[in-house]
N, C-alpha and C positions, 0 to 999 in steps of 0.2 A: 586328016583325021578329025579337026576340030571342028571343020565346016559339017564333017556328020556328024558328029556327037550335036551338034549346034539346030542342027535340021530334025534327028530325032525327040531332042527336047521339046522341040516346037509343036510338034505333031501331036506329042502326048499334052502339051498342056492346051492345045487344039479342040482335041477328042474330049478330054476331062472336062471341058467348057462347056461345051455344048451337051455332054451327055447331065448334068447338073443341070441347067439352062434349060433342057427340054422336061423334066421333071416339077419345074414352079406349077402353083396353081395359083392364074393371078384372079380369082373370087369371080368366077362365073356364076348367076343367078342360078337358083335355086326355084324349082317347083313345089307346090304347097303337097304335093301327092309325090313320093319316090318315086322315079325313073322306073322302069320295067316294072311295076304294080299292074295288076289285073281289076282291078275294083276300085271305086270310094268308097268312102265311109263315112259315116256323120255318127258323134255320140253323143248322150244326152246321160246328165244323173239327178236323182231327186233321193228323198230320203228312204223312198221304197225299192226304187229301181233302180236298175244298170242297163240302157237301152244301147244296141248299137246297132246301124243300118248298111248294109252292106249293099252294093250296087255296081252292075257291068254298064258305062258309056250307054244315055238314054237318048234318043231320037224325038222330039217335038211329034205328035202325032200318030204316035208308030204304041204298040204295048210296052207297059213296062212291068217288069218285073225285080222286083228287089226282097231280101231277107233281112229280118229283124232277130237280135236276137235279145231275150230278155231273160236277165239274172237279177236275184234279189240280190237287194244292196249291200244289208249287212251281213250274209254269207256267204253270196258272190254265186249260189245254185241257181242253176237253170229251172226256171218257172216255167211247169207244166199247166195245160187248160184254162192258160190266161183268155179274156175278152177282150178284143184291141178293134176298137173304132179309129178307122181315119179322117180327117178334114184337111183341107188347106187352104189359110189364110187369104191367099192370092185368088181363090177359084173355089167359091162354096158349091160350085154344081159338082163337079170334080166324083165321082164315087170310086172306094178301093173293097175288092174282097183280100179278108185275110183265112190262112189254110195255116193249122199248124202242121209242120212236115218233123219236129222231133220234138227231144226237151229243152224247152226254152228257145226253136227254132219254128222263125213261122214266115211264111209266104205272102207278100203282100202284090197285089195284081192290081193292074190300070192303063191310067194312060197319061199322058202330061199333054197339052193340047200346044205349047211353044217350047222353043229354045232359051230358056231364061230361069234363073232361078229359082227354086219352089220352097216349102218349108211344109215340115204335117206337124198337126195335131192331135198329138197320140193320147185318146182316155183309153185307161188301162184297168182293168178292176181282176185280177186275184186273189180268189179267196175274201178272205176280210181286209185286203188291203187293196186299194185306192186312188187313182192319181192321173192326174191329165201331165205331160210332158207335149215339149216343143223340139222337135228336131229341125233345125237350118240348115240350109246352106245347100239342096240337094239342086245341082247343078246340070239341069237338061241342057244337053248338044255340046256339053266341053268333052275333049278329048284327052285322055292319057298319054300323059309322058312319055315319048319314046325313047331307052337308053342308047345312045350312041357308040355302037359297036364298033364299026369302020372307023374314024379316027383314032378309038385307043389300039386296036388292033396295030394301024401303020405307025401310030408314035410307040408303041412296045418293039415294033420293027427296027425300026431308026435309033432307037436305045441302045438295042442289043449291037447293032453295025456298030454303033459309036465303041462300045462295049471293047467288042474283037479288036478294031485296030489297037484302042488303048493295049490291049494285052500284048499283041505283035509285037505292038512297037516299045513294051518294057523287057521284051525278051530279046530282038533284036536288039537293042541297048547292052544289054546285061551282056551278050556277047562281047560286045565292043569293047565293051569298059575291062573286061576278065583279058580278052585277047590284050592290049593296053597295058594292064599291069605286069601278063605274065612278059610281055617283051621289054619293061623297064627290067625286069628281075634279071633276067639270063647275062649268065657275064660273058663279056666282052674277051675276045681270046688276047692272051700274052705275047705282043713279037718278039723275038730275039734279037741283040743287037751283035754286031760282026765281031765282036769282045768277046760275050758269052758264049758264042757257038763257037769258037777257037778254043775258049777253057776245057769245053764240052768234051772236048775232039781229043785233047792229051790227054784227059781222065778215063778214058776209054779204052780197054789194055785191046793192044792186037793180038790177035788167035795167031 
């Protein structure tokens, strides 16, 4: 009996180990763009504007297409029938057409000729207000983080296994230990000695 009590302790502090153990996270590198994201982004602010560039994985050579979207600073409303000229820094031959497709939403069209960094130079003139901005950092030919499904998938697998037997094996336990008690409880029957059953026997009237 002690060698099982003995063996299922084991097993439960076994399970409980490893299921703890596989749950650490011991600081995997981080990408600058979240994991299953569909776009970049680059933002830009000055005291007139709220610039922000949205963009699908560009190709060196290939068209590109990207959305800007532009809100006023101090009320944060999307600017309609802005005029936005592009340049970039890297490549003065470079030309982009811009389309506005809403409010404060506008289509900017081209092409990036490599795989490498770029930067625009955004003049912006709405209304009576005025302003050249710099957007950085738009990054031709990187690719989006892919989230890693399959591995969390099999370690929530191997969790939950861990999981069950933990549970098994405190129910098997719980048995043991009940079955254990109720048999220290139960008494022990009474023998008679050759004295008593004699006394027994006279006090007994016969029919």
């Amino acid at each position: 009996m002690k060698q099982l009590l003995i063996l299922l302790l084991g097993l439960l502090l076994l399970s409980g180990g490893a299921s703890a153990h596989g749950g650490e996270d011991h600081g995997a590198p981080k990408a600058s763009t979240p994991a299953g994201a569909t776009s970049f982004s680059v933002a830009a602010l000055s005291e007139q504007f709220e610039v922000l560039l949205r963009y699908e994985p560009l190709e060196g050579g290939k068209p590109a297409d990207l959305r800007l979207f532009l809100s006023d600073y101090a009320t944060n409303a999307p600017i309609k029938g802005a005029k936005l000229t592009f340049t970039n820094p890297e490549d003065a031959n470079l030309k982009w057409a811009v389309t506005e497709k809403g409010p404060g939403e506008y289509l900017v069209e081209g092409q990036f000729p490599a795989n490498k960094a770029y930067s625009f130079a955004a003049n912006i003139v709405a209304g009576d207000k005025a302003d050249l901005m710099l957007l950085e950092g738009i990054k031709v030919g990187e690719k989006l983080p892919v989230a890693a499904t399959a591995p969390t998938a099999a370690t929530s697998l191997f969790s939950s296994w861990k999981t069950i037997l933990a549970l098994v094996g405190a129910f098997v336990l719980g048995i043991v230990l009940t079955a254990l008690l109720m048999r220290r409880r139960r008494p022990e029957p009474v023998l008679q000695t050759s004295e008593q059953a004699l006394t027994a026997s006279r006090r007994t009237p016969i029919a």
